[in-house]
C-alpha positions as protocol buffer text, in pm:
chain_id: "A"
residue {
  index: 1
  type: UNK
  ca { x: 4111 y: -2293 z: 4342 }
}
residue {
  index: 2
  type: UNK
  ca { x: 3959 y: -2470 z: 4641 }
}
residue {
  index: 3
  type: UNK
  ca { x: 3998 y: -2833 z: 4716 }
}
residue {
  index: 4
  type: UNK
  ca { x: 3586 y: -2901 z: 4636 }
}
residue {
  index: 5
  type: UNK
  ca { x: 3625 y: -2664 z: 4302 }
}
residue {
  index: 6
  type: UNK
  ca { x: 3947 y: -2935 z: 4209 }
}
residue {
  index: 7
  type: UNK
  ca { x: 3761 y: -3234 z: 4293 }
}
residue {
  index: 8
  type: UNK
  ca { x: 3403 y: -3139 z: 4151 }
}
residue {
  index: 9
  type: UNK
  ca { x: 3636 y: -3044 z: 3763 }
}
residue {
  index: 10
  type: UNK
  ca { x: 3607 y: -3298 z: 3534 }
}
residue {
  index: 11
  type: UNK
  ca { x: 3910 y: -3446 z: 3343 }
}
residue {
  index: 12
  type: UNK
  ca { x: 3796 y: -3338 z: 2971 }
}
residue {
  index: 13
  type: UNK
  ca { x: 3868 y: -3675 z: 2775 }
}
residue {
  index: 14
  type: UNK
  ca { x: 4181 y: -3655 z: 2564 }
}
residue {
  index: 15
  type: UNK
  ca { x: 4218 y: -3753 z: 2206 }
}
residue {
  index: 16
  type: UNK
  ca { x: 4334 y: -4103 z: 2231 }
}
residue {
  index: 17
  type: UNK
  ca { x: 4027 y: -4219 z: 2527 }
}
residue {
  index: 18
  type: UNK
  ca { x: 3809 y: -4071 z: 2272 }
}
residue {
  index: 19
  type: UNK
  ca { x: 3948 y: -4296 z: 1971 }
}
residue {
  index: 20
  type: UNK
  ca { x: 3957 y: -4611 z: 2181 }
}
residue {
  index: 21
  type: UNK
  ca { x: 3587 y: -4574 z: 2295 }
}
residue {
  index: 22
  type: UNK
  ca { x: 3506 y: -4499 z: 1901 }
}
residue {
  index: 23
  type: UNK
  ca { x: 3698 y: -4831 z: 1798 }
}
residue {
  index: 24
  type: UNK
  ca { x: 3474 y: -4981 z: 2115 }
}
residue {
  index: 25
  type: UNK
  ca { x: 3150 y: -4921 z: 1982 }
}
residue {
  index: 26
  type: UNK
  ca { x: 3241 y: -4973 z: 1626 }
}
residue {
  index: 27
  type: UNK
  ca { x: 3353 y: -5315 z: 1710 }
}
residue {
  index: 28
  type: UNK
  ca { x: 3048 y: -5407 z: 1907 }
}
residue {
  index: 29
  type: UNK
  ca { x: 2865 y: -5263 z: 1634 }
}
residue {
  index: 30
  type: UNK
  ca { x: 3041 y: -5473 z: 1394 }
}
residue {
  index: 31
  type: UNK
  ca { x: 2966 y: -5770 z: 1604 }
}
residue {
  index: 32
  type: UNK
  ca { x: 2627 y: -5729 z: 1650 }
}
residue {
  index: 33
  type: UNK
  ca { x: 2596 y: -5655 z: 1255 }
}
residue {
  index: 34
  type: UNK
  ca { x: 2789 y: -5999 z: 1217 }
}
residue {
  index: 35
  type: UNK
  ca { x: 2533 y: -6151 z: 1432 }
}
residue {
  index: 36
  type: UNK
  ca { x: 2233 y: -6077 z: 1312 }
}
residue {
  index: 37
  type: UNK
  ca { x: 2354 y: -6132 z: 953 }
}
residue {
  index: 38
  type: UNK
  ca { x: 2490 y: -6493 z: 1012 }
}
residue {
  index: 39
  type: UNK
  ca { x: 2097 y: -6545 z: 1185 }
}
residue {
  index: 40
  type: UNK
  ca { x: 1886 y: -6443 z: 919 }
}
residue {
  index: 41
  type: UNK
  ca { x: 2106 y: -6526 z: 592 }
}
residue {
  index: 42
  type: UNK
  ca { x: 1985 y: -6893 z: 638 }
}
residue {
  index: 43
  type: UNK
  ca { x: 1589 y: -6784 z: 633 }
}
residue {
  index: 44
  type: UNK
  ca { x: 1641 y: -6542 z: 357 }
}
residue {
  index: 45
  type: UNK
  ca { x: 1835 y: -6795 z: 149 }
}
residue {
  index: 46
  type: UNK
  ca { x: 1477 y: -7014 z: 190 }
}
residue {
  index: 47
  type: UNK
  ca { x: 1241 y: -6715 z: 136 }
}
residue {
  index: 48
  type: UNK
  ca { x: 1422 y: -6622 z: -209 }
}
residue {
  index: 49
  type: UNK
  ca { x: 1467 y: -6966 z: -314 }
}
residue {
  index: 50
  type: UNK
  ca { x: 1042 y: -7083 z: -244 }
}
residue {
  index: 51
  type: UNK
  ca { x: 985 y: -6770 z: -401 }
}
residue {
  index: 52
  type: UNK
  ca { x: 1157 y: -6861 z: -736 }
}
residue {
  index: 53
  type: UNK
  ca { x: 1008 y: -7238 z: -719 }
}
residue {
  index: 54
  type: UNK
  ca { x: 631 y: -7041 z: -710 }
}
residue {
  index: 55
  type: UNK
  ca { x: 727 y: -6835 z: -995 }
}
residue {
  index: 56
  type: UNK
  ca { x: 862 y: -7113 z: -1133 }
}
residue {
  index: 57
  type: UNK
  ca { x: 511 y: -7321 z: -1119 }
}
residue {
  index: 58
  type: UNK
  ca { x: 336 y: -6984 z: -1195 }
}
residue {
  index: 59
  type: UNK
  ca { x: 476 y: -6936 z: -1521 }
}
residue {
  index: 60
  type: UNK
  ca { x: 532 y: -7313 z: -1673 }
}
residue {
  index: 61
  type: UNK
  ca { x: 427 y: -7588 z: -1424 }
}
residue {
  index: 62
  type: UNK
  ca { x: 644 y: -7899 z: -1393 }
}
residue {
  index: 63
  type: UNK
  ca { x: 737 y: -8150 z: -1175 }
}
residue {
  index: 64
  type: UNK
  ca { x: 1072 y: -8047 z: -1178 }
}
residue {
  index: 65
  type: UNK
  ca { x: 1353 y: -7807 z: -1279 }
}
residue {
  index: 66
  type: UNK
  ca { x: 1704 y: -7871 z: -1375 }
}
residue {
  index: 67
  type: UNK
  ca { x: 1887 y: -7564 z: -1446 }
}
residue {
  index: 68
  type: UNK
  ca { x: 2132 y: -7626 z: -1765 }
}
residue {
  index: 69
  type: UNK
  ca { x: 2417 y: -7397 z: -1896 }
}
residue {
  index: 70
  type: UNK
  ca { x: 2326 y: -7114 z: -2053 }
}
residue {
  index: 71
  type: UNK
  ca { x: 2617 y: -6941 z: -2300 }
}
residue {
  index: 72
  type: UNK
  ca { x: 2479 y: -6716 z: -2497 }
}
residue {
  index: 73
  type: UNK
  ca { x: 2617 y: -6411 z: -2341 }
}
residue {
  index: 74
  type: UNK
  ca { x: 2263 y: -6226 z: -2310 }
}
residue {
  index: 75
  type: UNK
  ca { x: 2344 y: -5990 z: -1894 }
}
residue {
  index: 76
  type: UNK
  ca { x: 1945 y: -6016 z: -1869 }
}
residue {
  index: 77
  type: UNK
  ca { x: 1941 y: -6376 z: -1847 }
}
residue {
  index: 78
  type: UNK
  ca { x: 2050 y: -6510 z: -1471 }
}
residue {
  index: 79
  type: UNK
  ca { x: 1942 y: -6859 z: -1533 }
}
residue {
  index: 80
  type: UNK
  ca { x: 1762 y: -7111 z: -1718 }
}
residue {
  index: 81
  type: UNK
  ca { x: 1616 y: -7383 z: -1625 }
}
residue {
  index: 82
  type: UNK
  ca { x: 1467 y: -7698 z: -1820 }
}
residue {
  index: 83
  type: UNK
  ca { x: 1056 y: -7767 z: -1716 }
}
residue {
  index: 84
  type: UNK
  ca { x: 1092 y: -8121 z: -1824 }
}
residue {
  index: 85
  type: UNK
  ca { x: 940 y: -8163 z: -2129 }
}
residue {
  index: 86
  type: UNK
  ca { x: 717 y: -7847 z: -2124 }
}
residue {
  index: 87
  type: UNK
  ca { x: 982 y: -7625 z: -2227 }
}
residue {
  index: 88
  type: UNK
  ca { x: 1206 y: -7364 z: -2015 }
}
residue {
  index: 89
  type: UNK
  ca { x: 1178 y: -7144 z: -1737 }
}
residue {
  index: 90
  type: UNK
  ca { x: 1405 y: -6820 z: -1741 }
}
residue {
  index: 91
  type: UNK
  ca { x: 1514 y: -6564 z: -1503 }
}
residue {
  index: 92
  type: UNK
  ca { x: 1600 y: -6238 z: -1613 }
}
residue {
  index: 93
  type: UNK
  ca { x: 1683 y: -5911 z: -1414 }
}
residue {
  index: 94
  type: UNK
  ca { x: 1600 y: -5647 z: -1666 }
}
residue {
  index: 95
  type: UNK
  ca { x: 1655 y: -5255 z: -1587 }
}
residue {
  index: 96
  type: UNK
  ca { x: 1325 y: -5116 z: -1501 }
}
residue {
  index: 97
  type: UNK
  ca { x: 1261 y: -4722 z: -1359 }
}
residue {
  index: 98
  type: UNK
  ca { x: 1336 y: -4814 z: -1011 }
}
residue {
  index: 99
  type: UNK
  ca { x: 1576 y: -5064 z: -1054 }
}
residue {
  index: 100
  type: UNK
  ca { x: 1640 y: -5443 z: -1149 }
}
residue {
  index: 101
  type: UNK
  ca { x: 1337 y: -5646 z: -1243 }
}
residue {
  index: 102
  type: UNK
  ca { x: 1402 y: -5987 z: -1104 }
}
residue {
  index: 103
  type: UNK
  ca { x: 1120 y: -6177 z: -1360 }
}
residue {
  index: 104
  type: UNK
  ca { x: 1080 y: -6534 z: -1458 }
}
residue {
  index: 105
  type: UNK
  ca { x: 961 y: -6658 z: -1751 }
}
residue {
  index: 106
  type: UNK
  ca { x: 778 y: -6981 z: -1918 }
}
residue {
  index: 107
  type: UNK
  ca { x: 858 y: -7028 z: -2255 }
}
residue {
  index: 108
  type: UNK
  ca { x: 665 y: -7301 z: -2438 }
}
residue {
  index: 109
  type: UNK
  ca { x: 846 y: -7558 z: -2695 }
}
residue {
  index: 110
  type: UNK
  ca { x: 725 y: -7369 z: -2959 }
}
residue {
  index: 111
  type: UNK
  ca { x: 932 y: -7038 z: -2886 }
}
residue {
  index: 112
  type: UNK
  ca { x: 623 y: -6869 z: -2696 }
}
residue {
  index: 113
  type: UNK
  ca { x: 565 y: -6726 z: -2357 }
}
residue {
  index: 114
  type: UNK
  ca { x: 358 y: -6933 z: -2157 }
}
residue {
  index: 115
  type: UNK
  ca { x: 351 y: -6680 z: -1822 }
}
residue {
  index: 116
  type: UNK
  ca { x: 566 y: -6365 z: -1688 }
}
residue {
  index: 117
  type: UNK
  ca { x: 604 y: -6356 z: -1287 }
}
residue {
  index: 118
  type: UNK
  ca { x: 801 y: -6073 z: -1081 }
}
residue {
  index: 119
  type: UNK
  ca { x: 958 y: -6197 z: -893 }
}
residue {
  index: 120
  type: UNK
  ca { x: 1101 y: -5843 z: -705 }
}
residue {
  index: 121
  type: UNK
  ca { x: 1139 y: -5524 z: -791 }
}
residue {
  index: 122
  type: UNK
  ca { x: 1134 y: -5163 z: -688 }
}
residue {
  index: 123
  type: UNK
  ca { x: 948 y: -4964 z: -888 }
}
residue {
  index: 124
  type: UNK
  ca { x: 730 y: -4687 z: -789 }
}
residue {
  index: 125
  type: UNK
  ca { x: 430 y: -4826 z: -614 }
}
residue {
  index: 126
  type: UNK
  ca { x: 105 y: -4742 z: -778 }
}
residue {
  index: 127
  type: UNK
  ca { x: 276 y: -4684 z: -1111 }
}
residue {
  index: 128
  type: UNK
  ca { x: 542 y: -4970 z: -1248 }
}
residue {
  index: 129
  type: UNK
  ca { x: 441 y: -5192 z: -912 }
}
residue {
  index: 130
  type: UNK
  ca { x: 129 y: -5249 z: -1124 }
}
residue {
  index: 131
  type: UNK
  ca { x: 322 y: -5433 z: -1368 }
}
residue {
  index: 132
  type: UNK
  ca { x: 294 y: -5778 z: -1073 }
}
residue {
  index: 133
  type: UNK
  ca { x: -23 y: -5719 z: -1138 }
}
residue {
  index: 134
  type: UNK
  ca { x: -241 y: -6034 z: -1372 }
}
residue {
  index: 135
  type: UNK
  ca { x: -389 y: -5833 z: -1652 }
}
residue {
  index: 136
  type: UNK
  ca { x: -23 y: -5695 z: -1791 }
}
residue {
  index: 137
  type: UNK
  ca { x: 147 y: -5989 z: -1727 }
}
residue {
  index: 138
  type: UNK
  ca { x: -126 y: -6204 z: -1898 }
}
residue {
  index: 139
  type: UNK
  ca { x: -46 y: -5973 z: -2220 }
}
residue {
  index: 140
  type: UNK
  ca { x: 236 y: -6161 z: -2318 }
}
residue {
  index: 141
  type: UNK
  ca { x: 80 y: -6525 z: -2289 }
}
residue {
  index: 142
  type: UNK
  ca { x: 115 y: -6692 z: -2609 }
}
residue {
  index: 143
  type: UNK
  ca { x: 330 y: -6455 z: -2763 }
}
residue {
  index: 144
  type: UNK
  ca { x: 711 y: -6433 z: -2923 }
}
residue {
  index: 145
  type: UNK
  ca { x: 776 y: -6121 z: -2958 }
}
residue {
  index: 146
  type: UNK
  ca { x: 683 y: -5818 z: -2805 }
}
residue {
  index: 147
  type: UNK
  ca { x: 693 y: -5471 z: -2752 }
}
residue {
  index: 148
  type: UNK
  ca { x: 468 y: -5143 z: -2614 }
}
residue {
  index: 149
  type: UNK
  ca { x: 214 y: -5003 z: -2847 }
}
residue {
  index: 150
  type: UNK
  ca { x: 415 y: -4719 z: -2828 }
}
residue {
  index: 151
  type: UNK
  ca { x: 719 y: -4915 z: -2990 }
}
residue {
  index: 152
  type: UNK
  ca { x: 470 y: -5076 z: -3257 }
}
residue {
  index: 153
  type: UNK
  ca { x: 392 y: -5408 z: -3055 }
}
residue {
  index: 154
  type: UNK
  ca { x: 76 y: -5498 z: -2878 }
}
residue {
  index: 155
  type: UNK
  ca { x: 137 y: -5451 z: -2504 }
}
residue {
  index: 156
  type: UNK
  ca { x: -61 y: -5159 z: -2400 }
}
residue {
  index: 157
  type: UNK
  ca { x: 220 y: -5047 z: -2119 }
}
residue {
  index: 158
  type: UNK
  ca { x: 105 y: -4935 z: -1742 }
}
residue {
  index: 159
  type: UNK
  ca { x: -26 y: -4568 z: -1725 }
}
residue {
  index: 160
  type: UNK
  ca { x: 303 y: -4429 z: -1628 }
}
residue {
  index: 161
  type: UNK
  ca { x: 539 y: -4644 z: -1643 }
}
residue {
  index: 162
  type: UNK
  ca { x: 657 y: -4691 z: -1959 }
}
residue {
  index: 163
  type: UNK
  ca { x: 1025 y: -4757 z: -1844 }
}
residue {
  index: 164
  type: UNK
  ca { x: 942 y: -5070 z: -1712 }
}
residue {
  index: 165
  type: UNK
  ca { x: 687 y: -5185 z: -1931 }
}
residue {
  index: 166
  type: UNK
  ca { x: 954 y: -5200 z: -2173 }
}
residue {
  index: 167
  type: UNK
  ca { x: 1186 y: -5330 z: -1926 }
}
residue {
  index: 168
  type: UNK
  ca { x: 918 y: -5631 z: -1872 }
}
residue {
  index: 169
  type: UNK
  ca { x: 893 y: -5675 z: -2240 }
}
residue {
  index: 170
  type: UNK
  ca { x: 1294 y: -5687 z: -2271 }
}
residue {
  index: 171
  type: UNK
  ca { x: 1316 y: -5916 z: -2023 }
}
residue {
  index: 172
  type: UNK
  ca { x: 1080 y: -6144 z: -2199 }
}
residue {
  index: 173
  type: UNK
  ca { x: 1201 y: -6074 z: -2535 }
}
residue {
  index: 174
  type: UNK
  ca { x: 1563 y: -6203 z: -2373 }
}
residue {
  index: 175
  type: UNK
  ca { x: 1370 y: -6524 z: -2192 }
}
residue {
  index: 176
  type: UNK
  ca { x: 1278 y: -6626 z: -2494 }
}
residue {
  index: 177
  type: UNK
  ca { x: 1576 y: -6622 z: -2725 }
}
residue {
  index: 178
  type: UNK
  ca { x: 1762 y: -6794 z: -2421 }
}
residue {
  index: 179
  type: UNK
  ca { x: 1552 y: -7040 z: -2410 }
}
residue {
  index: 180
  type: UNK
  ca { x: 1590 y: -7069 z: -2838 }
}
residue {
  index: 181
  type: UNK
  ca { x: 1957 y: -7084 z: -2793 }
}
residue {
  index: 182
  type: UNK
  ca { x: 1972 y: -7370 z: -2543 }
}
residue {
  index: 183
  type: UNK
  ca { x: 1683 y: -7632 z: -2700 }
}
């Protein structure tokens, strides 16, 4: 072999330069994922929690909220919060097609819903998406107990989406009897 032949050859990496400049770029990765995280975490915090102070108003307006223990075991119910003397406010993350539901409800004093908001969800758009939309949720306005004509109540459920129809009316079926078990 000539001396240009020798110095032109590249040294093929061996298996430890190879793992060291994985770990490299993993760790800068990991950095950079750390980063970014620790930036936005503060403005999603704020996003999620104005979000759940408009469904809040949406679905029983008050002046304010106080969130009070809720023990009666229910997994759909995440909180529940007192709308002074209105009634209650409850979130609850029922199983839809797509997912978890993430809904609040108003219940009035008298054991009835008072308004359903989505809060998130990912359903299928087109199909269960339609259930953010006002003329199902204003189906269960006034009501105490419901269910999908299909089930024998008297929510006509979205065209296609039965799943989370019923998933909506669970939720708010659950809302309700949380907010019976802490008045």
């Amino acid at each position: 072999m000539s001396e240009t032949a020798a110095v032109t050859a590249k040294k093929e990496a061996g298996p430890v330069q190879l793992v060291v400049t994985l770990f490299l770029i993993s760790a800068i990765c990991a950095v950079l994922l750390g980063l970014v995280n620790n930036i936005t975490a503060g403005p999603i915090a704020a996003a999620n929690e104005a979000a759940t102070q408009e469904a809040m108003q949406a679905v029983l307006p008050s002046d304010a909220y106080e969130q009070v223990e809720y023990t009666g075991g229910d997994p759909l119910v995440t909180a529940v919060y007192q709308a002074g003397d209105a009634g209650y406010v409850v979130q609850v993350a029922p199983s839809g097609f797509g997912g978890a539901l993430d809904i609040m409800v108003g219940v009035n004093n008298d054991g009835t819903c008072s308004g359903v908001s989505i809060i998130s969800h990912s359903e299928t758009s087109g199909l269960g998406a339609n259930a953010t939309k006002e003329d199902f949720r204003s189906q269960f306005v006034g009501k105490s107990d419901v269910a999908v004509t299909k089930d024998g109540g008297d929510i006509n459920a979205l065209t296609g989406a039965t799943i989370t129809s019923r998933a909506v009316c669970d939720g708010v079926n659950a809302a309700i009897a949380a907010a019976a078990s802490v008045g």
